[in-house]
C-alpha positions as CSV (number, residue, x, y, z in Angstrom):
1,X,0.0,0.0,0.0
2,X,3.0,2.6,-1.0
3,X,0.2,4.1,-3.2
4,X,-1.4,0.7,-3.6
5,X,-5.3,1.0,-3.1
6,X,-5.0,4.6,-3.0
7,X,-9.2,5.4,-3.9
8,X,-11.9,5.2,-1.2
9,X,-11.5,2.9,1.9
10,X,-7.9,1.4,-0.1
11,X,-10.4,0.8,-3.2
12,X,-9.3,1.8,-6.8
13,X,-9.8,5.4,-7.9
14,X,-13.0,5.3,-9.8
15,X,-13.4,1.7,-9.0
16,X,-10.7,0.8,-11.8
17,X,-7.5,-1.0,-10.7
18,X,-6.0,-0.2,-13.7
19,X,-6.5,3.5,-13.1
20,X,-4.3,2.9,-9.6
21,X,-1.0,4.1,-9.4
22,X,1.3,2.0,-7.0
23,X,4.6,3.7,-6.8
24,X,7.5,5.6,-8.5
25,X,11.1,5.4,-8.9
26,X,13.5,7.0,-10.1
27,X,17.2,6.3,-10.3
28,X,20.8,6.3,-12.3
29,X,20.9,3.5,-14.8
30,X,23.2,0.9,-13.2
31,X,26.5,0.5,-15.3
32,X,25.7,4.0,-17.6
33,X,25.7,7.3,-15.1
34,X,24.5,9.2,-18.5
35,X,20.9,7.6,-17.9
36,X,18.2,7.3,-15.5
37,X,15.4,4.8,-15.5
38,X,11.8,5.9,-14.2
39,X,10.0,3.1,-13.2
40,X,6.0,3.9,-12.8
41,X,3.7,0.7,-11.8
42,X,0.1,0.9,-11.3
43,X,-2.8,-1.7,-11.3
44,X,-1.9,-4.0,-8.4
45,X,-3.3,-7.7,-8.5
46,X,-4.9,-7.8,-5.7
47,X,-6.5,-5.8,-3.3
48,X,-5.5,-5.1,0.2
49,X,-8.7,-6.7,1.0
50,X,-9.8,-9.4,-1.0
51,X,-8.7,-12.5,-2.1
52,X,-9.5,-12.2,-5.6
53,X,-7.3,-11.2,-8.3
54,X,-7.9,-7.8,-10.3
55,X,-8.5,-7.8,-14.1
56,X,-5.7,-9.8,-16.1
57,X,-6.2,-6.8,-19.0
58,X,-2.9,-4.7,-18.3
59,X,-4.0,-1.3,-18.4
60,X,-6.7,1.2,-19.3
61,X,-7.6,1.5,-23.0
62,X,-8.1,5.3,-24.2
63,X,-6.7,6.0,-20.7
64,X,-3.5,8.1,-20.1
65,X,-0.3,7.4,-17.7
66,X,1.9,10.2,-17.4
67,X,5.6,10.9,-16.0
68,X,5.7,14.7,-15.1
69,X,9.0,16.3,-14.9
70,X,9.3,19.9,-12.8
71,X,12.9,21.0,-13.8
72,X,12.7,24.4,-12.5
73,X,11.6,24.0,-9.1
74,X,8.1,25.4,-9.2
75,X,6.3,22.6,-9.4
76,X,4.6,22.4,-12.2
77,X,5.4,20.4,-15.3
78,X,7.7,21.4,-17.9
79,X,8.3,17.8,-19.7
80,X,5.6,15.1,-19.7
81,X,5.8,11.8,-21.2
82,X,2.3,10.3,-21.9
83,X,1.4,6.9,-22.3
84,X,-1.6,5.3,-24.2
85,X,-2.9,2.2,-24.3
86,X,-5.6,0.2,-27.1
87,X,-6.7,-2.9,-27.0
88,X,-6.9,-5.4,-30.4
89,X,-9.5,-8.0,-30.6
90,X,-7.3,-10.8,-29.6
91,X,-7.0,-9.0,-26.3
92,X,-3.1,-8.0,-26.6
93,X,-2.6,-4.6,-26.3
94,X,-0.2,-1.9,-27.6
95,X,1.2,1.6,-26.4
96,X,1.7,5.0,-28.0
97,X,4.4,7.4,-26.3
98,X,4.2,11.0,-26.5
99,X,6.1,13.8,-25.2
100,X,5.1,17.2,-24.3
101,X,8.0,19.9,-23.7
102,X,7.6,24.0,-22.3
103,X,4.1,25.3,-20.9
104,X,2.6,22.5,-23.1
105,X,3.6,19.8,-20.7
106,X,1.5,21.3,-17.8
107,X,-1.5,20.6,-19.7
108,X,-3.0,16.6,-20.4
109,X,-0.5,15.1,-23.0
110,X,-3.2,13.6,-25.2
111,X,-1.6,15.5,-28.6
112,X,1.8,15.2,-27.8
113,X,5.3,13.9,-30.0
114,X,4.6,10.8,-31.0
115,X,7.8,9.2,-29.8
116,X,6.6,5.2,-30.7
117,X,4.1,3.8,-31.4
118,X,2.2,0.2,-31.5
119,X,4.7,-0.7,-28.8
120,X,3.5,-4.4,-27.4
121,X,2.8,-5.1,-24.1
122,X,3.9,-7.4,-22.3
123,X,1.8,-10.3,-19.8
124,X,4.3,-13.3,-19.7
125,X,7.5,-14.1,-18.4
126,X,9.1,-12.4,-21.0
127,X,10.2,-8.5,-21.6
128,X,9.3,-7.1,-24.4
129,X,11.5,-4.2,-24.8
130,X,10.8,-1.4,-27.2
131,X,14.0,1.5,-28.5
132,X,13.3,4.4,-29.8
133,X,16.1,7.2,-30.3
134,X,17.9,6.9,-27.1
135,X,15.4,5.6,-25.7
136,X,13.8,2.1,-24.1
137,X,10.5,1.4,-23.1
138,X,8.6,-1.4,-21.4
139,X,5.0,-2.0,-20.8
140,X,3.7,-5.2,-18.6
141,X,3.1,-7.2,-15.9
142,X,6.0,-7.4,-13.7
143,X,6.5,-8.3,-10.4
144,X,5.8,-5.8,-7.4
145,X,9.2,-4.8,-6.2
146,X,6.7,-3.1,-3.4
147,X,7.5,-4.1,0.0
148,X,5.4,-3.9,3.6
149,X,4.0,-6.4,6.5
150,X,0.4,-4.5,5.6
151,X,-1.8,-6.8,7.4
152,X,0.7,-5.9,10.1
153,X,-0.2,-2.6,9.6
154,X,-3.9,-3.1,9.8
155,X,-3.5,-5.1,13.2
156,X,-2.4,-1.9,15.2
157,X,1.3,-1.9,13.7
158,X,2.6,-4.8,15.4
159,X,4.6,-6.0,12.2
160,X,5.5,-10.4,12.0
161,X,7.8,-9.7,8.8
162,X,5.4,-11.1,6.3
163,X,5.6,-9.4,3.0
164,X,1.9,-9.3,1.8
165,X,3.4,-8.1,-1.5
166,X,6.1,-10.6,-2.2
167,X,4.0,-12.9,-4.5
168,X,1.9,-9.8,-5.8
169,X,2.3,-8.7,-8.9
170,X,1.7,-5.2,-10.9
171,X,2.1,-3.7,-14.4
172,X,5.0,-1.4,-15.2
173,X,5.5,1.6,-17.4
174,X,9.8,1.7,-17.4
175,X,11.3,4.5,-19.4
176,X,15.5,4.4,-19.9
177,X,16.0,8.2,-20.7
178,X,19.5,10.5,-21.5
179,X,20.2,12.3,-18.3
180,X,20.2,15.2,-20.8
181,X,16.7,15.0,-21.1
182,X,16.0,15.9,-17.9
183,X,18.3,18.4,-17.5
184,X,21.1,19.5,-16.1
185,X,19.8,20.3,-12.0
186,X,18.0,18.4,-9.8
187,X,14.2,17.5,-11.0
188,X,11.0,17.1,-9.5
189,X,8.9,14.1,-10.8
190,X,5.1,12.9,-10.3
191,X,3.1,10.4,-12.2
192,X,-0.7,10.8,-12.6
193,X,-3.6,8.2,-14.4
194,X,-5.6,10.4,-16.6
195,X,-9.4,9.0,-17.3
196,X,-11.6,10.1,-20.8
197,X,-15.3,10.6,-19.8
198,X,-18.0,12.3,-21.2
199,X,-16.8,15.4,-19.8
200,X,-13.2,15.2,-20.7
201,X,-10.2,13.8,-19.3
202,X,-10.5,13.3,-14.8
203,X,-7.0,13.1,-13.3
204,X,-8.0,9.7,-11.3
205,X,-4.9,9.4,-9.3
206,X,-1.1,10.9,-8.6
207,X,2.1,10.7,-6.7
208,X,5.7,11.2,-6.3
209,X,6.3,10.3,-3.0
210,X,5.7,7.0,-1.4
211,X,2.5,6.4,0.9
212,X,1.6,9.9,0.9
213,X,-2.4,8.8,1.3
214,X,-2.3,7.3,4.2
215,X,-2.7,10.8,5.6
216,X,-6.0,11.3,3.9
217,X,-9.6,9.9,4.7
218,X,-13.1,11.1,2.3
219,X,-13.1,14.1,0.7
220,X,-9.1,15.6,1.6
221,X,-7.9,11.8,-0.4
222,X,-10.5,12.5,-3.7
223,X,-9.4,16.2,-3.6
224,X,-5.9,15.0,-3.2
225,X,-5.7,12.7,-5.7
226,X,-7.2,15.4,-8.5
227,X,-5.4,17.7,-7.4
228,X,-1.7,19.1,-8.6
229,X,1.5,19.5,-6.6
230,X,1.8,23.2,-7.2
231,X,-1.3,23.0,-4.9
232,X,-0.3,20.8,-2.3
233,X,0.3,23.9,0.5
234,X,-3.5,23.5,1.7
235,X,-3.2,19.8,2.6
236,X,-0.3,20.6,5.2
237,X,-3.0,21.1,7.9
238,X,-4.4,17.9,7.2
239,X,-0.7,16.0,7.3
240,X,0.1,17.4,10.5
241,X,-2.7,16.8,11.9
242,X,-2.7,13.4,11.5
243,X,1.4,13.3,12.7
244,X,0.2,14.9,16.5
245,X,-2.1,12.1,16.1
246,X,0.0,9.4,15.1
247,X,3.1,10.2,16.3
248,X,2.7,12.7,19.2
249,X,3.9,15.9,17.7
250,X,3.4,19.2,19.0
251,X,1.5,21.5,16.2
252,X,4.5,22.9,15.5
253,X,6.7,19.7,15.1
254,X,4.0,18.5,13.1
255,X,3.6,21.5,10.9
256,X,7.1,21.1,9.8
257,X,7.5,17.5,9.5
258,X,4.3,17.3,7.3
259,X,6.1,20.3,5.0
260,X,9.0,17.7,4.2
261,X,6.2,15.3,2.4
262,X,4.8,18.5,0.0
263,X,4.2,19.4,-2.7
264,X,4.1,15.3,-3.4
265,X,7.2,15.3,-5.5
266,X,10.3,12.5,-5.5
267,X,13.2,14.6,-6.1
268,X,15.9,13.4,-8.1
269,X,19.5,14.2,-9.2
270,X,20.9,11.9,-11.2
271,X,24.5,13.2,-10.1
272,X,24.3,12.3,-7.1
273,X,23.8,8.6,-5.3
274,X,20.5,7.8,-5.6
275,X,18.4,7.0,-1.6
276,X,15.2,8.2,-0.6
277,X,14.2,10.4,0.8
278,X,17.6,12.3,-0.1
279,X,17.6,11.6,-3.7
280,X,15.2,9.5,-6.2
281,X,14.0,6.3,-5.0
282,X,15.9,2.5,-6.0
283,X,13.6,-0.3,-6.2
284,X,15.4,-1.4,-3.0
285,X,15.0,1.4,-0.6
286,X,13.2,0.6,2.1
287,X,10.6,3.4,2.1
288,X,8.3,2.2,4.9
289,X,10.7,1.7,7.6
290,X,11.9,5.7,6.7
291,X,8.1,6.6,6.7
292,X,7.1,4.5,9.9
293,X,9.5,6.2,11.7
294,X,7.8,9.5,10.8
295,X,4.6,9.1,11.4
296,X,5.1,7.3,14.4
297,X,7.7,10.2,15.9
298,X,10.5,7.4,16.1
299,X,8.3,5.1,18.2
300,X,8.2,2.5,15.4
301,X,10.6,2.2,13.4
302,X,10.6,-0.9,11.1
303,X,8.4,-3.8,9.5
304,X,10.8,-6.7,9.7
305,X,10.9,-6.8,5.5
306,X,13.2,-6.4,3.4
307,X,13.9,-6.3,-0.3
308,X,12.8,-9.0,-3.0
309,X,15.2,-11.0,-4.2
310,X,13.8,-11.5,-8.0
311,X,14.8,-8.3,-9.2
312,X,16.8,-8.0,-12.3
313,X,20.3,-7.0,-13.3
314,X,19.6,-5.4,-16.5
315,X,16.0,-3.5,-18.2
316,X,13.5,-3.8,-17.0
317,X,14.6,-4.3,-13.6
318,X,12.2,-5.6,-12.2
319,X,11.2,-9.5,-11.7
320,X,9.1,-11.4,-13.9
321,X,5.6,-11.9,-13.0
322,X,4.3,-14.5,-10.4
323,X,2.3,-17.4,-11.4
């Protein structure tokens, strides 16, 4: 539950698991300094709560999964890359990559660069890897490099060590990119799942940050979730007020601490060695035990769980799906 689960009572924003974004990553290509790999996974398997498996179709036809890029510290967008999914009548499916640079990328990236197209996506063991310029892609089921005792969690924090995520599996959106893309400074980066109704396109969830809704209940979590990190100074209240709750702070402690988790962006220099919270996230960093300690003012510290141990050497990364 980094982001897993992240709609209405750990539900699936607008009741579509394919919609739900589960985490980000970002970090320095191992072996090539001169890239970084962005790894965004939505659509979990399961649900926290049930037993039964989520939709085997990968991800959202017509539906839009974006990797927003702040490079000037303002926090708002200035390079988006925009991916979209169709569906073929033998039920594979295929993606279309667009890019969006300037005050275009703050926008939906719908009409975007086509930068490939009719890319497959992937549901077995293999990886289907797609290159385009200096780029590489892949789209698929995966395993979820996601770690956390959440039943644990749910029984008043007192964590056994058993990974409820360790045979789970989720779909993947990995880009390889030239650092020069991104820049030359530290960046700010967010993903978002875009939805097209009858109204237009709904912004059905976002993140940067690991298990950044946890602080949200009703309303605050669907205004959350729609909303933009440009924004994200009027959910401080609501952040530290759930940290003098959680963790004992005094409204002042807790007004700063919660300032540390907005606007809900995972910065990243890829410079610079690559540990969150300090920089990026590796699909190794142990994210809860850092956020556990947070919220909890030091008083818990840990889940007893550690990394998987099917991760990859080489792109994708991550493990090949379970089952």
């Amino acid at each position: 539950m980094s982001h897993h689960g992240s709609g209405p009572n750990f539900g699936f924003p607008r009741g579509d698991a394919r919609l739900d974004m589960t985490d980000l990553y970002a970090f320095t290509k191992p072996g090539d300094p001169d890239k970084s790999i962005i790894v965004l996974n939505v659509h979990p398997s399961f649900r926290l709560d049930s037993p039964e498996p989520t939709t085997k179709e990968p991800f959202a036809p017509g539906a839009l999964y974006e990797v927003k890029v702040d490079t000037d510290g303002d926090a708002v967008a200035d390079l988006v890359c925009s991916v979209q999914f169709a569906s073929s009548q033998d039920g594979k499916q295929t993606a279309t990559v667009r890019r969006l640079q300037g005050a275009r990328a703050a926008g939906v990236g719908d009409d975007g660069d086509v930068v490939v197209q009719g890319a497959p996506v992937s549901v077995g063991q293999d990886a289907l890897v797609t290159e385009a310029g200096g780029f590489r892609f892949f789209f698929g089921w995966r395993s979820d490099p996601f770690f956390f005792d959440a039943m644990g969690n749910f029984n008043h924090m007192q964590f056994t060590g058993d990974d409820f995520f360790k045979d789970k599996n989720v779909c993947s959106i990995v880009l390889e990119v030239p650092n020069s893309e991104l820049g030359s400074n530290e960046v700010g980066i967010w993903a978002r799942t875009l939805d097209k109704t009858g109204e237009g396109w709904i912004q059905a969830d976002r993140g940067g940050r690991p298990l950044q809704a946890v602080f949200l209940v009703g309303e605050e979590r669907e205004a959350y979730l729609s909303g933009e990190p440009a924004n994200d100074d009027r959910f401080i209240g609501v952040f530290a007020h759930e940290l003098e709750h959680s963790g004992g702070y005094t409204p002042g402690d807790a007004m700063a601490v919660a300032r540390t988790f907005l606007p809900d962006i995972l910065s990243f220099d890829p410079r610079k060695p690559v540990r969150f919270p300090q920089n990026g996230r590796a699909l190794t960093d142990d994210v809860v035990d850092d956020f556990l300690s947070m919220l909890t003012n030091g008083k818990v510290t840990g889940d007893k769980v550690g990394p998987h141990g099917d991760l990859l050497d080489e792109f994708p990364y991550l493990g090949p799906p379970h089952g």
